[in-house]
C-alpha positions as CSV (number, residue, x, y, z in Angstrom):
1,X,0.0,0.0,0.0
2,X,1.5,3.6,-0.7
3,X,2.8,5.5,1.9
4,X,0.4,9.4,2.2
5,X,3.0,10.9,4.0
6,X,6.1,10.0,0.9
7,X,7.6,13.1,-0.6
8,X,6.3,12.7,-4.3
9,X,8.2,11.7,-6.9
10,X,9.3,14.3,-9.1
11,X,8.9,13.5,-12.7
12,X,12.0,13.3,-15.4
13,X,12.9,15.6,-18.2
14,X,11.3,19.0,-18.2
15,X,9.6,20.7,-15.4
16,X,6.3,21.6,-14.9
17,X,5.9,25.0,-16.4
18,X,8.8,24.6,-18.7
19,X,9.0,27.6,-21.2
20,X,11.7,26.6,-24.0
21,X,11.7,30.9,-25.1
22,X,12.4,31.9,-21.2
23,X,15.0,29.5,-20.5
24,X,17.3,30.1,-23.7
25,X,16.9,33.9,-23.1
26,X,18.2,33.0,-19.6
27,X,21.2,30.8,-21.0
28,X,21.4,33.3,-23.6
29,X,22.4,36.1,-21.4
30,X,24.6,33.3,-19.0
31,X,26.9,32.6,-22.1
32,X,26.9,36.1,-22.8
33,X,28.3,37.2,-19.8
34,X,30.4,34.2,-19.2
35,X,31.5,32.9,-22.4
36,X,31.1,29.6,-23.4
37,X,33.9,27.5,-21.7
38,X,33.3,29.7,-18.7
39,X,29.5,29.5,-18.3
40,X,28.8,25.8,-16.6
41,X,26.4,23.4,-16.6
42,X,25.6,24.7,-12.9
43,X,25.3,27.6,-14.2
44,X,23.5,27.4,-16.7
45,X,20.9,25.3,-14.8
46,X,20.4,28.0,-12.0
47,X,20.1,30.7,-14.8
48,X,17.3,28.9,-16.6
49,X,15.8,27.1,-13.1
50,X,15.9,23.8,-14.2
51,X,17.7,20.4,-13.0
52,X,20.5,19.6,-15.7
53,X,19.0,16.4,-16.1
54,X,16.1,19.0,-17.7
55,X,18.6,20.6,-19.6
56,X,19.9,17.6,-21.3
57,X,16.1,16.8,-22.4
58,X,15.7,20.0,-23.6
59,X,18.6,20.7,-25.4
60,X,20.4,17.4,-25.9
61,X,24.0,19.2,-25.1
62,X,26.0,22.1,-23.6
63,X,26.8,22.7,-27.4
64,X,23.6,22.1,-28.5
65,X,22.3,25.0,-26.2
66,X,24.5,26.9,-26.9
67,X,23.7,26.7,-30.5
68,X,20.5,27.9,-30.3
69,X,21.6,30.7,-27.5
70,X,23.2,32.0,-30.5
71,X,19.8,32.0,-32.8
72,X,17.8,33.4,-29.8
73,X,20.6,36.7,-29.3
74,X,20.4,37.5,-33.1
75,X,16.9,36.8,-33.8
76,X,16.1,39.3,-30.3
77,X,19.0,41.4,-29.3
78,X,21.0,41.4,-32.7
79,X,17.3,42.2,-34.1
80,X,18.2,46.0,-34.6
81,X,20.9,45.4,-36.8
82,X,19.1,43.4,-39.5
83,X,16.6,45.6,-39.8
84,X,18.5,48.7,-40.2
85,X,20.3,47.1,-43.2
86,X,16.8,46.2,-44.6
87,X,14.7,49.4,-43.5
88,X,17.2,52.4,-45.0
89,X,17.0,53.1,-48.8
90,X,20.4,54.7,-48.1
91,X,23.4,52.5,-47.4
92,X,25.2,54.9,-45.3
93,X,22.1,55.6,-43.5
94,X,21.5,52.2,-42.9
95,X,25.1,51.6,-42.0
96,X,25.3,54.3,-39.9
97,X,22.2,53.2,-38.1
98,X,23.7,50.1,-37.5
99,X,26.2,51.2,-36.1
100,X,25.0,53.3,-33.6
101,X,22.2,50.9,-32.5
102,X,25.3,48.9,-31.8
103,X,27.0,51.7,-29.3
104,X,23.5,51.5,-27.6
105,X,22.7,47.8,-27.5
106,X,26.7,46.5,-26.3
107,X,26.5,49.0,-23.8
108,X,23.1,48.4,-22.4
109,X,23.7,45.9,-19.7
110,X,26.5,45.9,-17.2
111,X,27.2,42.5,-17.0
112,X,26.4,41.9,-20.6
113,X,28.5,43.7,-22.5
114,X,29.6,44.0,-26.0
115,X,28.0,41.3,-28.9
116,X,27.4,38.0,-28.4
117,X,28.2,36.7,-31.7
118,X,31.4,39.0,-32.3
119,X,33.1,37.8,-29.2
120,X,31.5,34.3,-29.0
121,X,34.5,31.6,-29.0
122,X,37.0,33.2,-30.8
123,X,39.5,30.9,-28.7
124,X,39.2,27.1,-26.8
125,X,40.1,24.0,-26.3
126,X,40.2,21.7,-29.2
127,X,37.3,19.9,-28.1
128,X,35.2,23.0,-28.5
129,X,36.2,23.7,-32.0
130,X,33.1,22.8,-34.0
131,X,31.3,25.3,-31.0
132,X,34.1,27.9,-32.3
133,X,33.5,27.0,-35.9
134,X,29.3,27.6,-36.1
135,X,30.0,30.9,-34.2
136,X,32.9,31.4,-36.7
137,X,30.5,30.9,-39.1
138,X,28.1,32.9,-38.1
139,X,30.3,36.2,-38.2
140,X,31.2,35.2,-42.0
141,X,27.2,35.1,-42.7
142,X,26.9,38.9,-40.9
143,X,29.8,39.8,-43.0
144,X,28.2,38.7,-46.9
145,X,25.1,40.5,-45.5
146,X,27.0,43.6,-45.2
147,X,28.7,42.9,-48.3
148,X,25.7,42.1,-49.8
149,X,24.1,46.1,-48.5
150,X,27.0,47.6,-49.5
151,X,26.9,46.0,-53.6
152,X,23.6,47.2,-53.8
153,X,24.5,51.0,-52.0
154,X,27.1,51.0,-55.0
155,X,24.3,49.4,-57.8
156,X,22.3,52.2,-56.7
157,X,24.6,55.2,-57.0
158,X,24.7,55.9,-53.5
159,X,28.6,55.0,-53.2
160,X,31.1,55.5,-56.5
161,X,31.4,52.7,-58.4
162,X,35.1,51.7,-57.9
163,X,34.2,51.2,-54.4
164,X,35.3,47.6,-52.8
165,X,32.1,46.4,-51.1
166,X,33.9,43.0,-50.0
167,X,36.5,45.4,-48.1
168,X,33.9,47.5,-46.5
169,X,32.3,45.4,-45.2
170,X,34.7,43.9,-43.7
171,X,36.2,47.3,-42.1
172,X,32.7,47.9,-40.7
173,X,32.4,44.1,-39.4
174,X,35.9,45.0,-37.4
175,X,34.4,47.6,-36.6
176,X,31.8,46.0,-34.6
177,X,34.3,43.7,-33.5
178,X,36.5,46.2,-31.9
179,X,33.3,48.2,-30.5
180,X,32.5,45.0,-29.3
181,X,35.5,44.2,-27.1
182,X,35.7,48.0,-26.2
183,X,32.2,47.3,-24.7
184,X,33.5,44.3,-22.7
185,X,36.6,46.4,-21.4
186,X,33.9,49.2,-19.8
187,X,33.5,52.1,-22.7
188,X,30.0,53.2,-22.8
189,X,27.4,54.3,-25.3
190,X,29.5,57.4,-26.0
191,X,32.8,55.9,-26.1
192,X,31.3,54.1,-28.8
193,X,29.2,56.3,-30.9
194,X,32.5,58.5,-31.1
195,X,34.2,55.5,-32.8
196,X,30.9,55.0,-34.8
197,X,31.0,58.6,-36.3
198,X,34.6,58.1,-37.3
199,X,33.7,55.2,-39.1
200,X,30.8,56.7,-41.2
201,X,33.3,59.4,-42.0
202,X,35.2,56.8,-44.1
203,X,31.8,55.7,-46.0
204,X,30.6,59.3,-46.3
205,X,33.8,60.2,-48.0
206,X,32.5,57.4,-50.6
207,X,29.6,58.9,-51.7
208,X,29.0,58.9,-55.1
């Protein structure tokens, strides 16, 4: 006969209540401010409130998780910038929009600073690698996006034709970079924007 007064049971895999959006925005911002060699399983778990044993049903793997971290950050936070590129007519508006929304979103949180995908993995152990890789990847696919802007600012005779659009867009992806890791070392939004402005000089002065 079942003992009344047992604790229940608690049940495996998710918890009740689970909300798959909640807990990668939680992990999201965990790996964010840790890194992804320095954020743990532990915590990672107390981040998102759930047992790692949930974690592992939910997300099959640290890397796994991480993965889709990545998705969640530029589908919400990294938001602004795709829809500056795709919202401007102008391509030094839109760049220079990006740009600043940049200043304002690395600089937003304290303990969240600079982007998640410019600074994600960009060294680890060799077991990480294919984690260092998609998040490589990642950066090259933000990079033909730009490059992809840019062709068209140039198509459209908003920048003079002999203008190198794989070049710029890589100067204004190190750009970000750098703004990013200027974040991470404590500049603020106006640290940044200052860097911003010198940087739309350079496309300015390319104006067809």
């Amino acid at each position: 006969m079942p003992d009344k007064d047992a604790p229940a049971r608690r049940p495996r895999g998710r918890p009740r209540g689970f909300d798959r959006d909640e807990a990668l925005a939680a992990a999201t911002a965990t790996f964010w401010r840790l890194g992804y060699e320095g954020a743990s399983i532990a915590d990672l778990t107390a981040a998102m409130g759930i047992t790692p044993q949930s974690l592992y049903a939910a997300f099959r793997s640290k890397a796994d998780l991480h993965r889709e971290a990545l998705e969640w950050y530029r589908a919400n936070v990294g938001a602004d910038a795709s829809r500056a590129l795709a919202e401007e007519a102008d391509v030094v508006e839109a760049i220079d929009r990006l740009l600043r929304d940049s200043a304002r979103t690395f600089s937003r949180h304290a303990d969240r600073r600079g982007c998640m995908v410019s600074t994600a993995v960009l060294a680890c152990a060799a077991e990480n690698r294919p984690v260092a890789d998609h998040a490589a990847a990642l950066r090259r696919d933000a990079c033909r996006v730009l490059e992809e802007r840019i062709a068209r600012g140039i198509a459209d005779g908003q920048l003079r034709p002999d203008c190198d659009a794989a070049a710029l867009a890589r100067y204004v992806g190190a750009v970000i970079q750098g703004m990013s890791v200027q974040a991470r070392d404590g500049a603020d939004e106006a640290d940044l924007t200052a860097i911003a402005t010198l940087a739309l000089d350079a496309l300015t002065s390319r104006r067809a």
